[in-house]
C-alpha positions as CSV (number, residue, x, y, z in Angstrom):
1,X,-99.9,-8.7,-36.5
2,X,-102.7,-10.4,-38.6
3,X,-105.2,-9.1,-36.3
4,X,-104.2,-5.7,-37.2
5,X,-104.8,-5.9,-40.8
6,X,-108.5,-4.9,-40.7
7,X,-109.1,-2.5,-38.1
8,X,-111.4,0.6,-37.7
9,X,-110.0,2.7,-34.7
10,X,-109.1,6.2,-34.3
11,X,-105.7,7.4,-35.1
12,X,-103.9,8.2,-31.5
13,X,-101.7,10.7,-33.0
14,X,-104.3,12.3,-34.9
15,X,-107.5,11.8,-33.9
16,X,-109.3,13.2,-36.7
17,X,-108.5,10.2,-39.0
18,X,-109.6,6.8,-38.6
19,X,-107.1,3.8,-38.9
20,X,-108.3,0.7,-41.5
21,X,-105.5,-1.4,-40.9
22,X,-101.6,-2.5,-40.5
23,X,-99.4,-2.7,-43.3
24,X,-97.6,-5.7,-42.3
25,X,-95.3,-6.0,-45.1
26,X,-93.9,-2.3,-44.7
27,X,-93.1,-2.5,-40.7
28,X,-89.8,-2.5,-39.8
29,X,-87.1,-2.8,-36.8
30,X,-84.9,0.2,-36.1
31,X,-81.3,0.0,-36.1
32,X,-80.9,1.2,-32.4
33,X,-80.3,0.3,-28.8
34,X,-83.8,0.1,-28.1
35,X,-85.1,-1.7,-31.3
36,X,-87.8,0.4,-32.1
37,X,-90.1,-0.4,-34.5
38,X,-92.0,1.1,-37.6
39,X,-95.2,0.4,-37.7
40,X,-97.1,1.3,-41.4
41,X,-101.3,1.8,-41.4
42,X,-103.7,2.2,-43.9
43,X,-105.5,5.4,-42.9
44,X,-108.4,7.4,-44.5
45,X,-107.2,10.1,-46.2
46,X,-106.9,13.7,-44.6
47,X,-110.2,15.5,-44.7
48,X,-112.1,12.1,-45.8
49,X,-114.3,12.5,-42.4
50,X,-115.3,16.2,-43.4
51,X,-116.7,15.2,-46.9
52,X,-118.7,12.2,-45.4
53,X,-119.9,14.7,-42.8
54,X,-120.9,16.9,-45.7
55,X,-122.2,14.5,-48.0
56,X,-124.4,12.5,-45.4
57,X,-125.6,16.6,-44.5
58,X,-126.5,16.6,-48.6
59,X,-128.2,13.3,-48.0
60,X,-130.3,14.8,-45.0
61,X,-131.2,17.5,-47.3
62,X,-133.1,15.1,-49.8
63,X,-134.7,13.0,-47.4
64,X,-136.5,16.0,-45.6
65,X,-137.5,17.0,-49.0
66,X,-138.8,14.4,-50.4
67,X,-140.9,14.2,-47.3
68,X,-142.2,17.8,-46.6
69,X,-143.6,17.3,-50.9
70,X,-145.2,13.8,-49.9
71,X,-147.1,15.9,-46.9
72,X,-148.2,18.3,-49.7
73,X,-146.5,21.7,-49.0
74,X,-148.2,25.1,-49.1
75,X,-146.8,27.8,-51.6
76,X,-144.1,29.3,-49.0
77,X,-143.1,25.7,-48.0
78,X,-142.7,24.8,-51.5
79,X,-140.9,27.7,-52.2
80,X,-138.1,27.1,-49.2
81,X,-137.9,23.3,-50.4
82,X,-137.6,25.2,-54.0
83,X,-134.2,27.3,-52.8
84,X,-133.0,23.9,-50.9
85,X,-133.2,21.5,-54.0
86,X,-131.1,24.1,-55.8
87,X,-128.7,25.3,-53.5
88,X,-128.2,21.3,-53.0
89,X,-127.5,20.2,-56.2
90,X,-125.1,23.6,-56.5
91,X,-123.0,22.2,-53.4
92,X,-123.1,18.7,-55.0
93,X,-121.4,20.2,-58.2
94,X,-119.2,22.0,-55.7
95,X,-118.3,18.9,-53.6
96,X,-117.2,17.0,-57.0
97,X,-114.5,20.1,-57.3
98,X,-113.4,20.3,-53.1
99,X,-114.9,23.6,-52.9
100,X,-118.3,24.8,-51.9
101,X,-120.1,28.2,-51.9
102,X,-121.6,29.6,-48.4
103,X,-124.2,31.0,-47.3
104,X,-123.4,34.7,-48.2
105,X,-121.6,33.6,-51.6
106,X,-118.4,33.4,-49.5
107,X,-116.3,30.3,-51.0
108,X,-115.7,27.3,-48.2
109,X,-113.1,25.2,-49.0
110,X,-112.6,21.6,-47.4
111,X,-111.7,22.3,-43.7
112,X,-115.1,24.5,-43.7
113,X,-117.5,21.9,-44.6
114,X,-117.9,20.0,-41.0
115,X,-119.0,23.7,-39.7
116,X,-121.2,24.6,-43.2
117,X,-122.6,20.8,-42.5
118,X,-123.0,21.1,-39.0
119,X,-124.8,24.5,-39.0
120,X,-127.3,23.0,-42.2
121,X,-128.4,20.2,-40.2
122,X,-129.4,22.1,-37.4
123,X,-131.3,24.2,-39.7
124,X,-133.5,21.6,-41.4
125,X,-134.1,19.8,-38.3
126,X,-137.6,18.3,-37.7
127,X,-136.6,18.8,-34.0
128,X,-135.4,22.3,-34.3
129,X,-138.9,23.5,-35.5
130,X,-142.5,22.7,-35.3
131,X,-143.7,20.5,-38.1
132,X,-145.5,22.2,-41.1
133,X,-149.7,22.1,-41.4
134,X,-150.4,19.1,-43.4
135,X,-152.7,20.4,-46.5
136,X,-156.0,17.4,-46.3
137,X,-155.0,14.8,-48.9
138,X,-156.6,11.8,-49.3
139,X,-153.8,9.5,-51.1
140,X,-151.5,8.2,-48.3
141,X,-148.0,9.3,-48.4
142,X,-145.2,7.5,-50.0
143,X,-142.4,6.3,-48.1
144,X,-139.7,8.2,-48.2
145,X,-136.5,6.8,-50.1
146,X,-133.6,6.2,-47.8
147,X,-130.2,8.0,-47.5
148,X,-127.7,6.7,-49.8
149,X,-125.1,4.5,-48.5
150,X,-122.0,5.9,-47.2
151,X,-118.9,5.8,-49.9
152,X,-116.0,3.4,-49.0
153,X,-113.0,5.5,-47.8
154,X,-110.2,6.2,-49.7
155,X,-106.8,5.2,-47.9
156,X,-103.2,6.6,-47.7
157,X,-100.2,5.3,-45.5
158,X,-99.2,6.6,-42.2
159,X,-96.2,5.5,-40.4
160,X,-95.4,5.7,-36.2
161,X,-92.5,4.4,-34.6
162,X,-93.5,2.9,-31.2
163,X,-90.6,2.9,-28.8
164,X,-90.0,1.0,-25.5
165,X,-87.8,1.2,-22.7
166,X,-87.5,5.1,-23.2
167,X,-89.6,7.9,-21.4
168,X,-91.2,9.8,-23.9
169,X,-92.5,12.7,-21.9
170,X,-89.1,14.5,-22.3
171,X,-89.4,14.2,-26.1
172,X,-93.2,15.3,-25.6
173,X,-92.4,18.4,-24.1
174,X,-89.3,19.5,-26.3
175,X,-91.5,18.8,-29.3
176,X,-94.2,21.4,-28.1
177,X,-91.5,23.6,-26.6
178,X,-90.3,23.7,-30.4
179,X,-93.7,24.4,-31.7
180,X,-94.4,26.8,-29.4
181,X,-91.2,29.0,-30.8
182,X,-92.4,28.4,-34.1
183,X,-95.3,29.5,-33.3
184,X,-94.1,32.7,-31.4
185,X,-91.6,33.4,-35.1
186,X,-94.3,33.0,-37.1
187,X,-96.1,35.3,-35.5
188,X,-93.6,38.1,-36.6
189,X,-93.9,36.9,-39.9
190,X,-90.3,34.6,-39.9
191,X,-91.0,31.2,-41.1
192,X,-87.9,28.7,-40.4
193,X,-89.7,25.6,-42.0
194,X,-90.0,24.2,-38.8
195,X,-90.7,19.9,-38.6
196,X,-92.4,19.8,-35.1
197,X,-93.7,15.9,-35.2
198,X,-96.3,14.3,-32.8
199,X,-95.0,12.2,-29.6
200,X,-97.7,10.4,-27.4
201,X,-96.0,8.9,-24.5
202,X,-98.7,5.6,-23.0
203,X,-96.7,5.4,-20.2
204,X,-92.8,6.2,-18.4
205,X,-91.5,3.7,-20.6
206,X,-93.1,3.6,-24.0
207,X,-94.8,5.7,-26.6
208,X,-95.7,6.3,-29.7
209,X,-93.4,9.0,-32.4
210,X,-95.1,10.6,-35.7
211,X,-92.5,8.9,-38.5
212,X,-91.7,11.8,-40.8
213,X,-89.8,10.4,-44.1
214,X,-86.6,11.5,-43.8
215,X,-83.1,10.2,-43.8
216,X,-80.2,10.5,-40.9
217,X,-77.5,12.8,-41.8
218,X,-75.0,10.0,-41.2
219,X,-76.5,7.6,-43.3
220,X,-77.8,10.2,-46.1
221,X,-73.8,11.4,-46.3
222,X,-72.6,7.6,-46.7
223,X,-75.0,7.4,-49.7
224,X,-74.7,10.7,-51.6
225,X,-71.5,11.6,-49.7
226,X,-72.3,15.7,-49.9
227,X,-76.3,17.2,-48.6
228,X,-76.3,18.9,-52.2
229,X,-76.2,15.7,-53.9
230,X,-79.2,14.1,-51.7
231,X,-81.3,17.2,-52.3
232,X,-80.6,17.7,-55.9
233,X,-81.7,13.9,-56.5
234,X,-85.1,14.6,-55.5
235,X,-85.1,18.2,-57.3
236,X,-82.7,18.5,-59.6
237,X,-82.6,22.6,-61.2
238,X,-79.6,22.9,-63.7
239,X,-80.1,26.8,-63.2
240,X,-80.4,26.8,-59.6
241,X,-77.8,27.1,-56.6
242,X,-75.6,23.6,-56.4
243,X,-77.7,22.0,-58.8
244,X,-80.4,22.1,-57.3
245,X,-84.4,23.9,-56.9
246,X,-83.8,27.6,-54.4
247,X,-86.8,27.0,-52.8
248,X,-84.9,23.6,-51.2
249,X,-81.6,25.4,-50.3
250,X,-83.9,28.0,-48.7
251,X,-86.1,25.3,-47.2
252,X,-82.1,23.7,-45.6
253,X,-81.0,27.0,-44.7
254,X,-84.3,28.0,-42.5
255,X,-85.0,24.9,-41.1
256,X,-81.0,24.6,-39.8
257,X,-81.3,28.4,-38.2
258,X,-83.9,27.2,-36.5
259,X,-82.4,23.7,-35.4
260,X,-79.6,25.7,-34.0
261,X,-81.4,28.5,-32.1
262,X,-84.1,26.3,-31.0
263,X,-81.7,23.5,-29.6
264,X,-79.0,25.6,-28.1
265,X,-82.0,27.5,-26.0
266,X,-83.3,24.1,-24.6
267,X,-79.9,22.8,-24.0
268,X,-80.2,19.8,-26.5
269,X,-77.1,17.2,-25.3
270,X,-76.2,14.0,-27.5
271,X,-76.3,15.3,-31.2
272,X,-74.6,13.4,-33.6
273,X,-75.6,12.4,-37.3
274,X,-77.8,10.0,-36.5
275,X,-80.5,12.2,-34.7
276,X,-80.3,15.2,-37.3
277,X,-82.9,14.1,-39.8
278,X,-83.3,15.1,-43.6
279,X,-86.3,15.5,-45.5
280,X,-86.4,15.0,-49.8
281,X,-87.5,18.6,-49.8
282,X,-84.8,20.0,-47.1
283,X,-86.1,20.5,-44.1
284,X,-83.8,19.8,-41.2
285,X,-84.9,18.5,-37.7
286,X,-83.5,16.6,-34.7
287,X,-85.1,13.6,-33.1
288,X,-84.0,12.0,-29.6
289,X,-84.4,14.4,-26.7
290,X,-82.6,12.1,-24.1
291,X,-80.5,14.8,-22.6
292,X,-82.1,18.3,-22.2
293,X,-81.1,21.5,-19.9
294,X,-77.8,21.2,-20.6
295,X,-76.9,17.7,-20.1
296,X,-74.7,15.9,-22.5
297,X,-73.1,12.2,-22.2
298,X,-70.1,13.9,-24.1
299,X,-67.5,15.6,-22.3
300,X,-67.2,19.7,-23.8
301,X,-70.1,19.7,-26.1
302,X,-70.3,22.6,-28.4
303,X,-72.8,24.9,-28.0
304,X,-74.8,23.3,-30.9
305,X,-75.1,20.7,-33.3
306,X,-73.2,22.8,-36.9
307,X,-71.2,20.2,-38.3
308,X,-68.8,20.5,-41.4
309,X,-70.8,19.1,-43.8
310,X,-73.8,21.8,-43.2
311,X,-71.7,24.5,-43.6
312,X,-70.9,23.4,-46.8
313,X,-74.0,22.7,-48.1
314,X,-74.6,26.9,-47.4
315,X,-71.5,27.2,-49.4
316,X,-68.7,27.3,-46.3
317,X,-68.2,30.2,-44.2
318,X,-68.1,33.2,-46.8
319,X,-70.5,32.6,-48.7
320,X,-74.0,34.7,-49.3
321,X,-75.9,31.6,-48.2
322,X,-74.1,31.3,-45.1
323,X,-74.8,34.6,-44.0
324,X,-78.1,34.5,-44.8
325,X,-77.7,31.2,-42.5
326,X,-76.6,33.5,-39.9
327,X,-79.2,36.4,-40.0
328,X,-82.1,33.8,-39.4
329,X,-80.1,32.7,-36.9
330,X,-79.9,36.3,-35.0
331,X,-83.5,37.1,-35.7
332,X,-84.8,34.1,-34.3
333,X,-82.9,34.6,-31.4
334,X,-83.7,38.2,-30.6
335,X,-87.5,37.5,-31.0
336,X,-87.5,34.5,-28.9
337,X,-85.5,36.5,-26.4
338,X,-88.9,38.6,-26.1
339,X,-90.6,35.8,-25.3
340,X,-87.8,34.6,-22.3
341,X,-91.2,35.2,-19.2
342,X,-93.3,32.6,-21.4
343,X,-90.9,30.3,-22.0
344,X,-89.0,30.5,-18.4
345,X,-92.2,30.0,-16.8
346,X,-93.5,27.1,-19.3
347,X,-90.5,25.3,-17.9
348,X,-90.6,26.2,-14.4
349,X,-94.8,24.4,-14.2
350,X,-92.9,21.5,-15.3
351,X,-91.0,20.9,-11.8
352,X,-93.7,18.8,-10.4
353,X,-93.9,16.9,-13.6
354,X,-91.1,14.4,-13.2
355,X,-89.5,15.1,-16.5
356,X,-86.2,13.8,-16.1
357,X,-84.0,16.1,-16.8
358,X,-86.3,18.8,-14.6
359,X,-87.2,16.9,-11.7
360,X,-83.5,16.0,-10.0
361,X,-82.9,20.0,-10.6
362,X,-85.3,21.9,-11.6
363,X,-83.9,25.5,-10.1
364,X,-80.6,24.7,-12.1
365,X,-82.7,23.7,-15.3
366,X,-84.2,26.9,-15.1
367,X,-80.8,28.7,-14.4
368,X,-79.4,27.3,-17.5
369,X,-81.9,28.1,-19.8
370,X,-82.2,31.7,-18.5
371,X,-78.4,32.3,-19.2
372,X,-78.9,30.8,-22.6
373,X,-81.3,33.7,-23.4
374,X,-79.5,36.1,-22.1
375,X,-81.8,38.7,-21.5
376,X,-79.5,41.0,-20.2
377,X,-78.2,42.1,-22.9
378,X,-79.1,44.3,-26.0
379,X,-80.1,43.0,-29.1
380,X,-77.1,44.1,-31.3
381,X,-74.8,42.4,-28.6
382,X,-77.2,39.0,-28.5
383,X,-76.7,39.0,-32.2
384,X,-72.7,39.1,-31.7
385,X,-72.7,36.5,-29.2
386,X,-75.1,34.1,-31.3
387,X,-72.7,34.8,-34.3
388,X,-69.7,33.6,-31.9
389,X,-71.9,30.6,-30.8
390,X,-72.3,29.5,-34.3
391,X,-68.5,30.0,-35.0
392,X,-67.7,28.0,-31.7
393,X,-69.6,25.2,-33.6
394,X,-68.8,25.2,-36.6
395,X,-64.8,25.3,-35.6
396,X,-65.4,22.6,-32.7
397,X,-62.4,19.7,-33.5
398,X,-63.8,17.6,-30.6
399,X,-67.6,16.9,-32.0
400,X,-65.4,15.8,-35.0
401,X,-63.3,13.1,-32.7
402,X,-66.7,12.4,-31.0
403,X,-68.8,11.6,-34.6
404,X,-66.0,9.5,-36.1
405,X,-65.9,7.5,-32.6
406,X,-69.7,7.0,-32.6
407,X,-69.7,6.3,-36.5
408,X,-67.4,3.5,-35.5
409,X,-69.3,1.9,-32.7
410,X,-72.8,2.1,-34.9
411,X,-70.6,-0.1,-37.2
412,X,-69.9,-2.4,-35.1
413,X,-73.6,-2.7,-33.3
């Protein structure tokens, strides 16, 4: 690991920021079958790389300059290198504040500066133009100054957990699956505060998994013993619902309509405490896609992973938050119904793929999936059967057995 503590490289999980080097102290082994481990980086912050690319742009600026007034300009050159020297030291003051002002007066914040940069540079070009007519001078011309050096970067943490003896490409494609119904909800404006993290598998039997900081249920209720307590610890609200900030209850309540929906459609198996996740600001999200398409280790697994304890964190069954639980929870469903042709036909170009749980099967996968969706039926009657779904769930007594049997043998690991 020493030999990772400088390093320069190219993040593989996000390949627009650059690696400096392993945080040794912070890795960590995972309590788990497979032992995987936590591996901590120093990383340049996000959107470093687009203000270098703008500053050494700013930099190009001057050193053309400086050089077309050493050749002695004529009154129209003079004039352009006039505008350049001011709209330059406008962006600098901008760049100081992360904003900059385009071209038209438009306002460009960070993310725009790679294409504001890119498009200046080929502008001033010496290659994109002929050169200007030199006015006769007889003093030679002074060297031009160089461009200033680039700044050191500044450096945050990011955290993967790299996993072996596991095929990530199942994870892989569950994770974009999930995306992909985000992104089909969001596009009729219905925002479940989805947590869709990045999975790189480097081969059938090991990869590499975005760590988002979060807490498993199971060990979150062993330490705070209720969700509300866990949540109001990182944002406490005397005046809010349970103690704690509405925007985090809304951020729970979201995030678990769309754990549900999302889950049940790709036939999630194994769920237990351990592979819901929690986040400080209550977003909820499962990890562990072992068993997909409607396999499940367990014997009569309920149609999704509700468990007691989430229910009451909406207030139990009655309550306002639990029905607004439930309406998410309908409306996602119906929408992604619309969508059953892209997401049928997403899984069926997986066949040839050898995804596990596709490739012994892949007719039956696709059978399972279509009779989750339903689409034979109306959308008032697909919001009564996903209302009987979640009450199946939420009233299962055998998940119950199952959790308190699988608490025990993580005990005993």
């Amino acid at each position: 690991l020493a030999d990772l503590g400088q390093l320069r490289c190219w993040s593989p999980l996000d390949p627009g920021r650059r690696l400096l080097g392993l945080e040794a102290q912070q890795c960590a082994v995972f309590k788990s079958a497979l032992c995987p481990l936590k591996l901590v980086f120093r990383a340049e912050e996000a959107g470093g790389g687009r203000q270098q690319a703008a500053q050494a742009s700013l930099a190009l600026d001057t050193v053309l300059e400086e050089e077309e007034d050493d050749d002695g300009l004529g009154e129209e050159e003079e004039e352009r290198a006039e505008r350049r020297r001011n709209r330059r030291k406008e962006e600098e003051e901008g760049l100081a504040e992360g904003v900059l002002v385009g071209r038209d007066g438009e306002t460009l914040g960070m993310e725009d500066l790679s294409l504001e940069a890119s498009a200046r540079s080929q502008t001033v070009s010496p290659f994109a133009r002929a050169p200007p007519e030199r006015a006769a001078s007889t003093s030679s011309p002074s060297p031009s100054s160089p461009p200033p050096a680039a700044p050191v970067p500044r450096s945050d943490l990011v955290s993967f957990m790299y996993k072996k003896g596991d095929d990530l490409r199942q994870d892989q494609l569950a994770v974009q699956l999930i995306r992909l119904m985000d992104q089909l909800l969001l596009r009729e404006h219905l925002d479940l505060r989805v947590t869709a993290y990045k999975v790189l598998p480097t081969s059938v039997s090991d990869g590499l998994i975005e760590f988002v900081p979060s807490l498993p249920l199971a060990r979150l209720l062993a330490q705070h013993r209720t969700i509300h307590h866990f949540l109001a610890l990182h944002h406490p609200d005397e005046q809010g619902p349970f103690g704690l900030r509405a925007a985090v209850l809304e951020n729970f309540i979201r995030s678990c309509a769309a754990a549900c929906v999302m889950t049940y459609l790709l036939g999630v198996g194994d769920r237990h405490l351990d592979n819901l996740m929690l986040t400080p600001d209550g977003c909820l999200f499962h990890i562990d896609f072992g068993y997909m398409f409607g396999r499940d280790p367990k014997p009569f697994p309920p149609p999704m992973k509700l468990c007691r304890e989430m229910v009451d964190a909406m207030g139990g069954p009655g309550a306002p938050h639990y029905a607004a639980f439930t309406t998410f929870c309908t409306e996602a469903y119906n929408l992604l119904r619309k969508s059953s042709g892209l997401l049928l036909g997403l899984v069926h170009l997986m066949a040839g793929a050898n995804v596990p749980d596709i490739a012994p099967d892949p007719a039956g996968a696709l059978l399972r999936m279509r009779e989750k969706l339903r689409i034979d039926l109306r959308d008032e009657e697909a919001a009564a059967h996903m209302r009987q779904l979640l009450a199946d769930s939420a009233g299962a007594l055998l998940p119950q057995i199952m959790e308190t049997t699988h608490r025990w043998a993580q005990y005993w690991r």
